[in-house]
C-alpha positions in Angstrom: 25.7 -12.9 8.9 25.1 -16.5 7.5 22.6 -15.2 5.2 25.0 -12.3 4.4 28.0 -14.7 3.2 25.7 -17.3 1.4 23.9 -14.7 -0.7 27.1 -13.5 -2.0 28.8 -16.7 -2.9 25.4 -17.4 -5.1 25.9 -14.2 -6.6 29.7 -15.1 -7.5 28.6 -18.2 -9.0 26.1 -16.7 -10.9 28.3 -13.6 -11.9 25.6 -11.3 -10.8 26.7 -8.0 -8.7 24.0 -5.4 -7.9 24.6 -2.0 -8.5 27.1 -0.7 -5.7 25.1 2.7 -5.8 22.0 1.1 -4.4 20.4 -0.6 -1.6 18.0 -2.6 -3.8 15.3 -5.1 -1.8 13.8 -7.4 -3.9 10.3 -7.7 -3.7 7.9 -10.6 -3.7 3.9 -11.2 -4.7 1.6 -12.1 -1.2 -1.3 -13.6 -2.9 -3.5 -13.5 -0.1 -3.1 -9.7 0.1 -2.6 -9.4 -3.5 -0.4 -6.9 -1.9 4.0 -7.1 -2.5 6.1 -8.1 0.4 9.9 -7.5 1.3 12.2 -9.4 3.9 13.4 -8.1 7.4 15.7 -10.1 9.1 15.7 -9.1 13.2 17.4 -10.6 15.6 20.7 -12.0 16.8 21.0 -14.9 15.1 18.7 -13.2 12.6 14.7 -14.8 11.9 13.7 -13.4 8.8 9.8 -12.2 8.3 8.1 -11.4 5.4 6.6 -8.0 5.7 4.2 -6.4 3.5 5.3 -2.7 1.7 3.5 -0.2 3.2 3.7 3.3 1.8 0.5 4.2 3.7 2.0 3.6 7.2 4.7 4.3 9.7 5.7 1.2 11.4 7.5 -2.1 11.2 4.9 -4.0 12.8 5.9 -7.7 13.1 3.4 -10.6 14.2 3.4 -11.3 17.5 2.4 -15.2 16.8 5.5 -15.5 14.7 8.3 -13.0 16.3 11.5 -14.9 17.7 13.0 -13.4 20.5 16.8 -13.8 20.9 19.4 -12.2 22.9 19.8 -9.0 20.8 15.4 -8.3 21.7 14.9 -5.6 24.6 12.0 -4.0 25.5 11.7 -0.1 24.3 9.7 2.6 25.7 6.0 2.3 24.9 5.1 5.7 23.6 2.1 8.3 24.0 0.9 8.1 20.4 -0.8 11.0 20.0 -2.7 11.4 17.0 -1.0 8.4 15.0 -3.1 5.6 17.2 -5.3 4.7 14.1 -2.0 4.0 11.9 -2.6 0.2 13.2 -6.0 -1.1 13.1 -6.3 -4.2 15.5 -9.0 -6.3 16.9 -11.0 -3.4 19.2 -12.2 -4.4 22.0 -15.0 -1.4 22.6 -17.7 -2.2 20.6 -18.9 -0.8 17.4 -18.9 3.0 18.8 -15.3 3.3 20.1 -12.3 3.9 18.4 -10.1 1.1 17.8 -6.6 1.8 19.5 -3.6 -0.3 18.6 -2.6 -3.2 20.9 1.1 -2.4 20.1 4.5 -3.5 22.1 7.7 -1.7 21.1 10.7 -3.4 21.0 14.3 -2.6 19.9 16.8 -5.3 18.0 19.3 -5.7 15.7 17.6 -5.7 12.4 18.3 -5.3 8.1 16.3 -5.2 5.1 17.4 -8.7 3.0 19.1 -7.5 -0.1 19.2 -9.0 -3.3 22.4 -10.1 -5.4 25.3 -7.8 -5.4 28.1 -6.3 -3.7 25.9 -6.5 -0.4 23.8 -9.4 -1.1 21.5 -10.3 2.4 22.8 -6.9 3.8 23.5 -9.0 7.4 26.8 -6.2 7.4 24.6 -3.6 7.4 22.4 -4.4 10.7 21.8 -1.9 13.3 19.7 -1.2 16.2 16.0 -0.6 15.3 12.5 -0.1 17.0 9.6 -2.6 16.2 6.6 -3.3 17.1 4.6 -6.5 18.1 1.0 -6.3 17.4 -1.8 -9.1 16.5 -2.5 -8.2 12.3 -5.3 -9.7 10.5 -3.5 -10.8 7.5 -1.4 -14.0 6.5 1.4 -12.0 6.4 4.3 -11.7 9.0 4.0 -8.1 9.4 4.0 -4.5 7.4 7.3 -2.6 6.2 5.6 1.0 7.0 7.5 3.7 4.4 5.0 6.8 5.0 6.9 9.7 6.1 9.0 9.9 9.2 7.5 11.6 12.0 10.2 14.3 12.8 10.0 15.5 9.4 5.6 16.2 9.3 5.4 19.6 10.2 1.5 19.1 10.9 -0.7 22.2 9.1 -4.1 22.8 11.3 -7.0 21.4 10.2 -9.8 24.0 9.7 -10.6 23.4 13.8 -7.3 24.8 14.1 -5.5 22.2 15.6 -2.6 20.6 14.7 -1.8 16.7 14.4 0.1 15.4 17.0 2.5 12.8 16.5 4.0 10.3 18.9 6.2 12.0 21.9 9.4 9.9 19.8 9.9 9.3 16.8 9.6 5.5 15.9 8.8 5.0 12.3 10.7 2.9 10.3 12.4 5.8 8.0 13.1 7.8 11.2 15.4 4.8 12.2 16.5 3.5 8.7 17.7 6.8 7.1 18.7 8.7 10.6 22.2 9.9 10.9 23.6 7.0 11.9 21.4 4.9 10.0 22.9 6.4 6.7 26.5 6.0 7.5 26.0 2.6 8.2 24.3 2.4 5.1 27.3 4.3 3.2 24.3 6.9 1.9 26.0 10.0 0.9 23.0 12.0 -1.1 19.3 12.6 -0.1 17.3 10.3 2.0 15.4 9.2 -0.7 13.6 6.0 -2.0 11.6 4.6 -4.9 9.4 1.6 -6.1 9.2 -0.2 -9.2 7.0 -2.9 -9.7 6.2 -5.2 -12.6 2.7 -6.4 -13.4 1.8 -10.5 -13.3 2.2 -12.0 -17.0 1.1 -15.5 -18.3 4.3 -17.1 -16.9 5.4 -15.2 -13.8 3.9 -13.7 -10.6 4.1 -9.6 -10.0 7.4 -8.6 -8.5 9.1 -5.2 -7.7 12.2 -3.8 -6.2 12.6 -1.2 -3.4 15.5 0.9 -3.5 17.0 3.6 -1.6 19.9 5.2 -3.7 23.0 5.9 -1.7 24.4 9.3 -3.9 22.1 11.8 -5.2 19.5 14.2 -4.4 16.9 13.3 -7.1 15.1 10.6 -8.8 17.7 8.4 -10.7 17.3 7.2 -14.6 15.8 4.1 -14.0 15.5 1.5 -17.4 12.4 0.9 -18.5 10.3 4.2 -17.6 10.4 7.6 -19.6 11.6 10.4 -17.9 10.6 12.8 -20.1 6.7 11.7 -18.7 7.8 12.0 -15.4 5.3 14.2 -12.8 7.1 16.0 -10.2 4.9 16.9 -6.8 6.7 19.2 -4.1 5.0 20.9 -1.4 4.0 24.0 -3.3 2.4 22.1 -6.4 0.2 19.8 -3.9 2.5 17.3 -2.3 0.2 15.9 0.9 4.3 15.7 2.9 5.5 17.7 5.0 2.2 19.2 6.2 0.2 15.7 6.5 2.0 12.4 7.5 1.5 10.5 4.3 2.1 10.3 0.4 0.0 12.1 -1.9 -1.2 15.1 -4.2 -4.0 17.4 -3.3 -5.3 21.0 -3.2 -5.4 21.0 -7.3 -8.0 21.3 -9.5 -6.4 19.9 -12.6 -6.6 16.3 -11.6 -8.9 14.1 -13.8 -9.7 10.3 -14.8 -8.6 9.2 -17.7 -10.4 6.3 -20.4 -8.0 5.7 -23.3 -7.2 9.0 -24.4 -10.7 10.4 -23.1 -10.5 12.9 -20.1 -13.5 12.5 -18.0 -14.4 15.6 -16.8 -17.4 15.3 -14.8 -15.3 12.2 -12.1 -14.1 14.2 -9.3 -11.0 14.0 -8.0 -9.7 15.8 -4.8 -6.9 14.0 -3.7 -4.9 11.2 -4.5 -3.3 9.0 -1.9 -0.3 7.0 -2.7 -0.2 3.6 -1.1 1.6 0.4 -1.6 -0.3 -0.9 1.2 -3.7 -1.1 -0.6 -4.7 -3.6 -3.4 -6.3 -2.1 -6.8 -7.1 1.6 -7.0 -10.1 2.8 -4.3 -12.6 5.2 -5.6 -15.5 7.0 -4.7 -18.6 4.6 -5.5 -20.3 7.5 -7.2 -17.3 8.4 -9.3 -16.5 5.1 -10.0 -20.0 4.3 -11.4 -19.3 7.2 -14.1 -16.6 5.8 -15.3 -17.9 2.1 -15.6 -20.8 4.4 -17.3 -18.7 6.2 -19.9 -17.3 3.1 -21.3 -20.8 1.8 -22.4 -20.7 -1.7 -21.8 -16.9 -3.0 -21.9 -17.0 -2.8 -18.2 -19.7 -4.7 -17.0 -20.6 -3.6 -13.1 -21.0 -7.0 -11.3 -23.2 -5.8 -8.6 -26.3 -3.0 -8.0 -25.6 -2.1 -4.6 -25.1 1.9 -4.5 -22.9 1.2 -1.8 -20.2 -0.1 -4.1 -18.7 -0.5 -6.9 -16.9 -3.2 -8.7 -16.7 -4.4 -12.1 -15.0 -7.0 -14.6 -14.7 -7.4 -18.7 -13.3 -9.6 -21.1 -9.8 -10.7 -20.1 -8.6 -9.4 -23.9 -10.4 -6.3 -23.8 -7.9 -3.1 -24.8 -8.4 -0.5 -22.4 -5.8 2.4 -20.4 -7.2 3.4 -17.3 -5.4 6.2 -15.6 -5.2 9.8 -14.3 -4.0 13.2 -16.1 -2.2 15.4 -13.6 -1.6 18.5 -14.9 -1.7 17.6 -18.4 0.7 14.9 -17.4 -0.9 11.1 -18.1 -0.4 8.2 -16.1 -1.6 4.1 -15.8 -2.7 1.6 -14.0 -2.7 -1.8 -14.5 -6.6 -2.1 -15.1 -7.3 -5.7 -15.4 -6.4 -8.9 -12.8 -5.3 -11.8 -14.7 -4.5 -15.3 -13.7 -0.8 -15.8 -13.6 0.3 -19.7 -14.2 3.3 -19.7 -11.5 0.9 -18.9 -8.5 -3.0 -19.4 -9.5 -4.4 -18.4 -6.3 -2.7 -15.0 -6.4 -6.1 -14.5 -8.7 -8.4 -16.5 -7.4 -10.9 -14.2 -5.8 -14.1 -14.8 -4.2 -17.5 -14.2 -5.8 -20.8 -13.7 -3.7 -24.6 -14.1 -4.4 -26.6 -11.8 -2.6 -29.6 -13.5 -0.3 -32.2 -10.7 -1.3 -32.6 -8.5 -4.6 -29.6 -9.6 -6.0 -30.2 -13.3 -5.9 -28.6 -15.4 -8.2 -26.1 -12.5 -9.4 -22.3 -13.1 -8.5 -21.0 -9.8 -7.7 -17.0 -9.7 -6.7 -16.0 -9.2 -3.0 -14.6 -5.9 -2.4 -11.4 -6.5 -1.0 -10.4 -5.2 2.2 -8.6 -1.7 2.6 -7.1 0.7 4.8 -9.2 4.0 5.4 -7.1 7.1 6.5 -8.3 9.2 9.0 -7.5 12.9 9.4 -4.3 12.4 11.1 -3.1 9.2 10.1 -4.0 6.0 8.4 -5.7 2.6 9.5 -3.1 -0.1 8.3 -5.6 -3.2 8.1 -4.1 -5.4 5.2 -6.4 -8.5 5.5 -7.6 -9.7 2.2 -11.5 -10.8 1.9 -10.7 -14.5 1.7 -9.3 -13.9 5.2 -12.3 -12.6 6.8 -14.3 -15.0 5.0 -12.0 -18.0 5.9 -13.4 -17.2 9.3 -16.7 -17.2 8.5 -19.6 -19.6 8.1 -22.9 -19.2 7.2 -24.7 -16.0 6.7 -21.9 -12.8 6.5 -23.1 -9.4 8.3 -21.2 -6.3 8.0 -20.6 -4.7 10.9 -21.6 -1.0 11.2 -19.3 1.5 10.4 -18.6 4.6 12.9 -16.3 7.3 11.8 -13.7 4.7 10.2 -12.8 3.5 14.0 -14.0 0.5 12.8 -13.4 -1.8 9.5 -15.8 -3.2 7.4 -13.9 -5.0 5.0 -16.7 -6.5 3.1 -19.2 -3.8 2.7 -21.6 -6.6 1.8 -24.6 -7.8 3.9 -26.5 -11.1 4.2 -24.5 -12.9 1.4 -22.8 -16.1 1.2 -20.1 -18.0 -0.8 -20.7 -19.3 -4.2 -18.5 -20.4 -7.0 -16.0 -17.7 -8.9 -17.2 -17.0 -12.5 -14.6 -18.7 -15.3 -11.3 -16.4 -14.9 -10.3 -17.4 -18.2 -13.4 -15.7 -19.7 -13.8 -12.5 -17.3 -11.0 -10.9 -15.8 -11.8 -8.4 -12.5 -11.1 -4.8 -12.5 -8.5 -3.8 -10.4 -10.7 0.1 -9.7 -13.1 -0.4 -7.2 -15.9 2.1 -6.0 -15.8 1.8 -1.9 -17.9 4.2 0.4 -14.9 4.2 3.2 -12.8 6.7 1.1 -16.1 8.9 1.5 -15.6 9.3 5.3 -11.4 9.4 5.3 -11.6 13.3 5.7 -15.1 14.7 7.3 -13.8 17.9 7.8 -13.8 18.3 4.8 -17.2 17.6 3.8 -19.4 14.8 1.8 -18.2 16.3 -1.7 -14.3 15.9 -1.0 -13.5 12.9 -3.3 -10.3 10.6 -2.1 -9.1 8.2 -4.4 -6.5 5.4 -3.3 -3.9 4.3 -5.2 -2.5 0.9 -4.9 -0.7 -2.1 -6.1 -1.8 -1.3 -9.8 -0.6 1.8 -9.9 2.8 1.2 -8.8 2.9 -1.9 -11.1 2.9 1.3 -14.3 4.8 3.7 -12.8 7.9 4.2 -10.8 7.2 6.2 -7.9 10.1 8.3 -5.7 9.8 10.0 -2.3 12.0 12.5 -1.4 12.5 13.1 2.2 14.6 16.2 2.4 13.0 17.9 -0.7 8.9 16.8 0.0 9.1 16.2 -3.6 7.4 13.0 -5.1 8.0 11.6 -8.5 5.9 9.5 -10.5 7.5 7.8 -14.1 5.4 5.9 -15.9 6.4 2.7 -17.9 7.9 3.7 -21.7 
């Protein structure tokens, strides 16, 4: 409540009041992650934790090195969870050939999404009762803000074995709690249970930043400033939305998906799916469709490593290029190059690596860590490469890989550290080529291409999820 009442007396000073028609969460740049976070506050008196947005899982999941217990925190039931046990990836404890399982503790408390400035700046009035949990997460962060779908709302198609996903014998996800019934009187929403993103790329003087924001009236996507609604692509469940019948964001089951190079549609890259997800750094591609497109711009991406396993690339930092995706005729962005940003350098410093045999000498950029999605769910494992190598002396050796149970978040073997290349001269490319979104759905065979859209994405285009509806929006930037 402290929070609550400081917040808004800053805002009177400043004479700046939110929009009363919208819960709006600012959003803040985790440069370890390269991922964007928001602020939770739990507890009674409140601890706040900076959690990273996660559209690619379920959960508020909240450090257990860093959670506060007070005298609001009770234990909650600790549920069967089905299918959904890789939505958290965690240390395993079963060797390379068994599946890792989460090591989660539920817990419920009193709990609110920090607000910006406004008419409900901090949000404190606004806490309610809310189910967490408590897990051990490889990444500097203080937890992960999961925003995929709720549970009660999948309706879980059969795979082509015939059976159907099962999800957890309650439903615990964070939208499940924040937009339930009485979740959305307390939150004075009147219109759809509905939520968007908008993001802004890093410049020369300030970090990336972003605001979530659930709109209280309405049943579609609002006019937002700043992105054209006359580009926007509209995805409902009978034009290929992944929700209701899969728990996650996304577009598949088309065939008029395709990469896009300026204004050059690139026929022969396959694209099967497209997976939305705030919780994943860059765009993920297949290695072998990656390489095409690093092929087709003959030589203004230059492929910093040979390894067929993967695929990464930089170019000048003042090369003029559009990267994107046409869907349906419909074009779309991505923020295609990383460039240092003055307010917080090491949000761009990443790590090169020389490779110990072939590729001796050559510095090829560290893939960074990702999540891989499984059949039924996703594996939330949001450590960035600096944080597995922070660990790490000597010679690195990737682990081996088994049906996505476990992560191998370098997908490099028998390299070591050397010095980064001048980032004033190069710039990295935010599309990687990684062999992980090759196994996400075996079912479906070797050819079924999976592409993962991340933090670039969102930083072009305003994305909205409709609940009720299944309908996702994407607006790109005017």
């Amino acid at each position: 409540m402290m929070l609550f009442f400081v917040l808004a007396a800053v805002s009177l000073a400043l004479g700046v009041w939110g929009d009363e028609h919208n819960i709006v969460i600012p959003l803040a740049f985790e440069p370890d992650s390269q991922l964007m976070t928001a602020t939770l506050a739990v507890g009674s008196p409140a601890n706040t934790y900076n959690l990273v947005l996660d559209t690619g899982s379920p959960f508020v999941v909240v450090q257990d090195s860093v959670f506060h217990q007070t005298a609001s925190t009770s234990d909650a039931a600790q549920l069967e969870m089905g299918d959904m046990q890789g939505y958290v990836t965690t240390t395993p404890g079963g060797g390379d050939g068994a599946p890792v399982k989460p090591t989660m503790h539920f817990i419920t408390d009193t709990a609110y999404l920090v607000q910006g400035s406004g008419v409900e700046a901090g949000g404190g009035a606004l806490a309610g009762n809310m189910t967490l949990a408590l897990a051990g997460l490889p990444l500097k962060a203080q937890g992960i803000l999961g925003l995929s779908p709720p549970f009660n709302k999948v309706q879980g198609k059969p795979g082509k074995d015939g059976k159907k996903t099962v999800i957890p014998s309650a439903d615990v996800s964070f939208l499940g709690s924040y937009l339930s019934d009485d979740g959305r009187k307390r939150l004075g929403i009147t219109g759809a249970s509905h939520f968007y993103t908008a993001m802004t790329p890093p410049t020369d003087s300030a970090a990336a930043s972003g605001q979530l924001v659930f709109p209280k009236e309405g049943t579609t996507v609002p006019v937002v400033k700043g992105y054209d609604a006359g580009a926007a692509i509209n995805i409902d469940p009978g034009t290929g939305s992944t929700f209701p019948g899969h728990p996650f964001w996304g577009i598949a089951h088309r065939h008029d998906l395709r990469f896009v190079i300026d204004d050059q549609v690139l026929d022969n890259v396959r694209i099967d799916a497209l997976l939305l997800d705030t919780g994943t750094a860059g765009v993920v591609g297949p290695p072998s469709e990656v390489a095409k497109i690093i092929d087709a711009t003959q030589g203004r991406l230059n492929r910093t490593s040979s390894d067929p396993k993967q695929v990464v690339a930089d170019a000048a930092c003042d090369l003029s290029i559009k990267l994107g995706f046409d869907i349906g005729g419909m074009r779309t962005t991505f923020t295609a190059l990383r460039r240092p940003s003055k307010p917080s350098p090491a949000a761009q410093s990443f790590m090169s690596m020389a490779m110990d045999h072939e590729d001796q000498g050559q510095n090829v950029q560290a893939v960074q860590a990702m999540k891989s999605y499984q059949t039924a769910g996703v594996n939330v494992h949001a450590a960035g490469v600096r944080d597995s190598v922070n660990a790490l002396t000597g010679t690195l050796f990737a682990p081996r890989l088994v049906k996505l149970h476990k992560r191998n978040p370098l997908l490099l073997s028998n390299a070591h550290l050397t010095d980064a290349k001048d980032g004033g001269q190069r710039c990295t490319l935010s599309l990687t080529g990684n062999p992980q979104v090759d196994q996400m759905f075996p079912q479906n065979g070797p050819d079924f291409k999976v592409w993962i859209l991340g933090t670039e994405f969102f930083q072009q285009n305003l994305v909205y999820h409709n609940i009720d509806s299944a309908v996702t929006t994407i607006i790109p930037r005017k």
